[in-house]
C-alpha positions in Angstrom: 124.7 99.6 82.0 121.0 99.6 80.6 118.6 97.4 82.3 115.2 96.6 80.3 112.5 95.4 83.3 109.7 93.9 83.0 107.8 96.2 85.8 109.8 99.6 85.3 111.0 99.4 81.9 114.5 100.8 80.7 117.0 102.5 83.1 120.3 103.4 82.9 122.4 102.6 85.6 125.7 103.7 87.6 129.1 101.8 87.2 129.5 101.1 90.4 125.8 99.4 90.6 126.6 97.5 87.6 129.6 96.3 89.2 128.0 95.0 92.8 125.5 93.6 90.4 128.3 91.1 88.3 129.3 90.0 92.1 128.9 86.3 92.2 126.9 86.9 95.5 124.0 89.0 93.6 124.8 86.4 90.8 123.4 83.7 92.7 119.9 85.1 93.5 118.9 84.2 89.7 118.7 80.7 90.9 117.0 81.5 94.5 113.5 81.7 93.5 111.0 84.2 95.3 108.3 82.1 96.1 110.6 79.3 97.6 109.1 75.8 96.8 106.3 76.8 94.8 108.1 76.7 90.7 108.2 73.0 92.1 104.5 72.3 92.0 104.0 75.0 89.3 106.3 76.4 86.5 104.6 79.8 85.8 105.7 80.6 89.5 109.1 81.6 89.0 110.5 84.7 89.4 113.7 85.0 91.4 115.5 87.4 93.6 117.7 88.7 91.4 114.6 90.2 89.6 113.1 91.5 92.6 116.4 92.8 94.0 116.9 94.8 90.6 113.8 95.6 91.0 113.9 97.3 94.4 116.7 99.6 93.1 114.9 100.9 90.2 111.8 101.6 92.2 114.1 103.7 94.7 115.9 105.2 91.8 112.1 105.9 89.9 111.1 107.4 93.4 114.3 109.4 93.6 116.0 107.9 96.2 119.7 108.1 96.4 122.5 106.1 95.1 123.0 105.1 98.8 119.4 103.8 99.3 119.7 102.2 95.6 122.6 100.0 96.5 121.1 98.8 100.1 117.6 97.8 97.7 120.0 96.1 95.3 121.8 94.6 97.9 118.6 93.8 100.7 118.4 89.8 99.9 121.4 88.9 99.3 121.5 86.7 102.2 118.5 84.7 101.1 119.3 80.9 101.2 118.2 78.7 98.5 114.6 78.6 98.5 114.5 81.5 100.4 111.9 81.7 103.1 111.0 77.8 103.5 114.6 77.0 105.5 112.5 79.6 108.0 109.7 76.8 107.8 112.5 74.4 108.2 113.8 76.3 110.7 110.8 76.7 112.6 111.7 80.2 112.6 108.4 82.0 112.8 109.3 85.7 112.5 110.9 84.7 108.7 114.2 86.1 109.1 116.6 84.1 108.8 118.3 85.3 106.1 118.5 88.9 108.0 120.2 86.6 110.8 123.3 86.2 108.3 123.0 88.8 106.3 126.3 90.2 108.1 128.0 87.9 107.6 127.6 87.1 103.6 128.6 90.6 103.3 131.7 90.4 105.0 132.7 87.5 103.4 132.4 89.2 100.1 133.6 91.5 97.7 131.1 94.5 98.2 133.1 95.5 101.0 136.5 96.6 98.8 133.9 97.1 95.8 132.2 100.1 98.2 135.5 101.5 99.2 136.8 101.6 95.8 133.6 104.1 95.4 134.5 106.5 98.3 131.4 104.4 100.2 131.3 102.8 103.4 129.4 99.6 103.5 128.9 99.6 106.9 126.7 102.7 106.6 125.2 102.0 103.5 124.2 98.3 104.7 123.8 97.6 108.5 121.6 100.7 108.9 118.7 99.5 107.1 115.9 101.8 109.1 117.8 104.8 107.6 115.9 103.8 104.2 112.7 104.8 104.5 112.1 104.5 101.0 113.5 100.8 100.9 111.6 100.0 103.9 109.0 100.6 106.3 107.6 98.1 108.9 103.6 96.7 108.0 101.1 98.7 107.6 103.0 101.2 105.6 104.1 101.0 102.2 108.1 100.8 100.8 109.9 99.4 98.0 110.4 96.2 98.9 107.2 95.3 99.5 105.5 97.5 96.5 108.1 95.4 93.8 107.3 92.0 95.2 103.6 92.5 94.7 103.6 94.1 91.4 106.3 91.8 90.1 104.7 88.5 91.6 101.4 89.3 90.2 102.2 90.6 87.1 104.8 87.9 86.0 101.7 85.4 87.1 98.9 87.1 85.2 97.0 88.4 88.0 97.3 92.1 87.0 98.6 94.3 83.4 101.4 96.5 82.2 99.0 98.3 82.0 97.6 98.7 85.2 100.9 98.7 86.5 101.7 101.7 84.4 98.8 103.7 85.9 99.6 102.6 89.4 103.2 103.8 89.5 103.0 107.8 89.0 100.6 107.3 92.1 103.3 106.6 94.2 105.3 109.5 95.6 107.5 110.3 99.0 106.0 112.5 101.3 108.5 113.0 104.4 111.0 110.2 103.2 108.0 107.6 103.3 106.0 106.3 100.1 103.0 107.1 99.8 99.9 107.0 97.2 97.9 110.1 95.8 94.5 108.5 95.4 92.2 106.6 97.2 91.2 104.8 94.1 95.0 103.5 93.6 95.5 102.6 97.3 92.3 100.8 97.2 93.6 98.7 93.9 97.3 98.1 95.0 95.8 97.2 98.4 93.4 94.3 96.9 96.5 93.7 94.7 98.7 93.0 98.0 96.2 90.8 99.2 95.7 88.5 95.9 99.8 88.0 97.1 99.9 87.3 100.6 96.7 85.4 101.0 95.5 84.3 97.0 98.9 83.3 96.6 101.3 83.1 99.5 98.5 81.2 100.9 97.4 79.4 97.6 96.5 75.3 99.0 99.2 74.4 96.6 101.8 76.6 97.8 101.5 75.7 101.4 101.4 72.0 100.2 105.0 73.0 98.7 106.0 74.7 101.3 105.7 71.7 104.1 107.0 69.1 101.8 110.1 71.0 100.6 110.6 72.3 104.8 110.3 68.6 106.2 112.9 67.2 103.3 115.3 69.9 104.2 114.5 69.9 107.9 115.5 65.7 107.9 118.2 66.0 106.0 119.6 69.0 108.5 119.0 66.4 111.3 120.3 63.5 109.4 123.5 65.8 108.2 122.5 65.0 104.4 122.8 68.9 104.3 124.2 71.7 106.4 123.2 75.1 106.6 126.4 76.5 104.7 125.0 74.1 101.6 121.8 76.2 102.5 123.6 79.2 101.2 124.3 77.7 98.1 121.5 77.8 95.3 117.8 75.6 94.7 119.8 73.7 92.4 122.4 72.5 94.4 120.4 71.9 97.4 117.4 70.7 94.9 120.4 68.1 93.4 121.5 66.8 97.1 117.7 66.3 98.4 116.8 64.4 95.4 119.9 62.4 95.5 119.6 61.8 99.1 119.9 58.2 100.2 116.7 58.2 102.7 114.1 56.7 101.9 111.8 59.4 103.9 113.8 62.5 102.4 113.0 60.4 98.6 109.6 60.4 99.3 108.8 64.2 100.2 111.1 65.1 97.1 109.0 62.5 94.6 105.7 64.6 96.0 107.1 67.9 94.5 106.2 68.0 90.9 103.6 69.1 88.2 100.6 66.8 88.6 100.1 67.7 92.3 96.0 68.7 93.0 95.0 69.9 96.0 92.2 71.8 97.3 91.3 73.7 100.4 89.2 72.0 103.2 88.9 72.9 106.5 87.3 69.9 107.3 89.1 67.4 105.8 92.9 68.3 105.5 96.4 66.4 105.8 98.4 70.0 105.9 97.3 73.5 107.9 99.6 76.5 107.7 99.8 79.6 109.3 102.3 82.0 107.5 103.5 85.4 109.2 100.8 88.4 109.3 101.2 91.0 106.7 98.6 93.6 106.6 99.1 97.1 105.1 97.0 100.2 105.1 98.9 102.6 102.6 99.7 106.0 103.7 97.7 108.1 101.2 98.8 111.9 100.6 95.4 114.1 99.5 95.1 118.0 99.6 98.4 118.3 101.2 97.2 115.9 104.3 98.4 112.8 105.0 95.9 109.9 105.8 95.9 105.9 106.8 93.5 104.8 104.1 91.6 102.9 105.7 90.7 106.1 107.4 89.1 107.2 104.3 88.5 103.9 102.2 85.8 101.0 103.7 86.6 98.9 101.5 90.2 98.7 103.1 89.4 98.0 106.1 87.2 95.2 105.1 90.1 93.7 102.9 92.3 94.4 106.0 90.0 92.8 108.6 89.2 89.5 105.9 93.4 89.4 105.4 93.6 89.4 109.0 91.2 86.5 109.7 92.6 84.6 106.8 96.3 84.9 108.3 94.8 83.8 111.9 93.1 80.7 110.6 95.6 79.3 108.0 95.1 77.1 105.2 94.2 74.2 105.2 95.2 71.5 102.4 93.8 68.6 101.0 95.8 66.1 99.1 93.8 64.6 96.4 97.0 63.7 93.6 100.4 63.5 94.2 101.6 61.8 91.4 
């Protein structure tokens, strides 16, 4: 199977990770989108997982990981529930996990199981060991595949950064000790501002948030009024999208009617109807120089200021201002 990406380019790809990838469970992430509510309020803001979980392999197969470690990236969010991470708003579920919650048991109750074994694999060992991929991930500050795709992909699908740039970063990146890593200062220093244009320019854009809460409070009423269940949650945004909107609650109406195109909103700390706080991610790549391995921020001011500004940012939350909602 040849795959064409948009961050990567062309790769050729095993049998076996073309088959996991025709799964109707992989299937469904092209209509989970990454950013949740925000293609709602915005239509450029629209990539998916399914791109992102492609995406994840081929970084672990550009970085030379093993076919192993490929299939747990391909595989990570597969659990994701439609709109991904704002049921965890619904939820209340500050830590953001919910999806690793059930991610057990979508497996089980799937064909990668048999799929694995008809491979010579174990899924067991392949997927409920994640901290055995080092390459697939790494807990904040450091750097791993998961986090490297979303940022690139995000920003480069919404105009932020270039191919090209993106094609400059990428032979930066290298695994020193099973861990990812950078070779220059200069390229930690630009993927670092890079991360931060994602978590705090955009994760924490005044529009996004605004999504974000009215999308959560529609799906957290209709959870309490049983308009939905969690099991429709693992469905797709349309079908859940479809029930919310034809939800006969007046309140549930409402929050859905807000979610469209013509939205405006500004920040204003002073004079807000929405503040949200989203969990802390901070990073200070591991940077490989002269044989030596380094936190950059140990050799780069200019991270620790963008660390110590993301930090405050994260602490304080956004607040939103409602000027249009129709």
């Amino acid at each position: 199977m040849k795959i064409n990406d948009l961050v990567y380019g062309e790769f050729f790809i095993e049998p076996l990770l073309e088959n996991l990838i025709n799964t109707p469970e992989l299937q469904r992430l092209k209509n989970i989108h990454q950013g949740g509510a925000s293609y709602l309020v915005n239509s450029k803001w629209n990539v998916t997982r399914y791109e992102h979980s492609i995406g994840t392999m081929l970084l672990i197969k550009l970085l030379g990981g093993s076919l192993e470690e490929q299939i747990a990236g391909l595989l990570h969010d597969i659990s994701h529930t439609a709109f991904s991470h704002v049921v965890d708003f619904a939820l209340n579920n500050k830590a953001e996990d919910y999806h690793e919650n059930i991610f057990i048991n979508v497996i089980e109750n799937s064909a990668i199981p048999k799929i694995l074994e008809n491979h010579g694999y174990n899924h067991k060992e392949i997927l409920y060991n994640e901290s055995k991929w080092t390459i697939l991930e790494k807990s904040a500050p450091a750097l791993c595949a998961d986090r490297i795709d979303y940022t690139l992909r995000d920003m480069l699908n919404y105009g932020t950064i270039s191919n090209e740039e993106v094609k400059e970063f990428l032979p930066y990146l290298k695994v020193v000790n099973g861990e990812i890593v950078i070779t220059s200062i200069e390229k930690a220093e630009w993927f670092t501002q890079v991360y931060y244009k994602e978590v705090i320019d955009f994760f924490m854009h005044p529009l996004n948030a605004y999504a974000y809460n009215k999308l959560s409070e529609a799906i957290k009423i209709a959870l309490e009024l049983n308009e939905i269940t969690l099991t429709d949650l693992s469905k797709d945004d349309s079908y859940v999208l479809s029930q919310l909107k034809n939800s006969n609650f007046k309140d549930i109406k409402s929050l859905m009617n807000d979610l469209n195109y013509n939205v405006k909103v500004v920040e204003d700390s002073n004079n807000y109807q929405i503040h949200q706080k989203n969990k802390v991610r901070i990073i200070d790549p591991n940077i490989f120089i002269d044989n030596c391995l380094y936190k950059s921020s140990e050799k780069s001011k200019l991270i620790k200021i963008l660390n110590k500004k993301a930090l405050e940012k994260s602490k304080k939350g956004v607040y939103v201002n409602v000027l249009k909602t129709k």
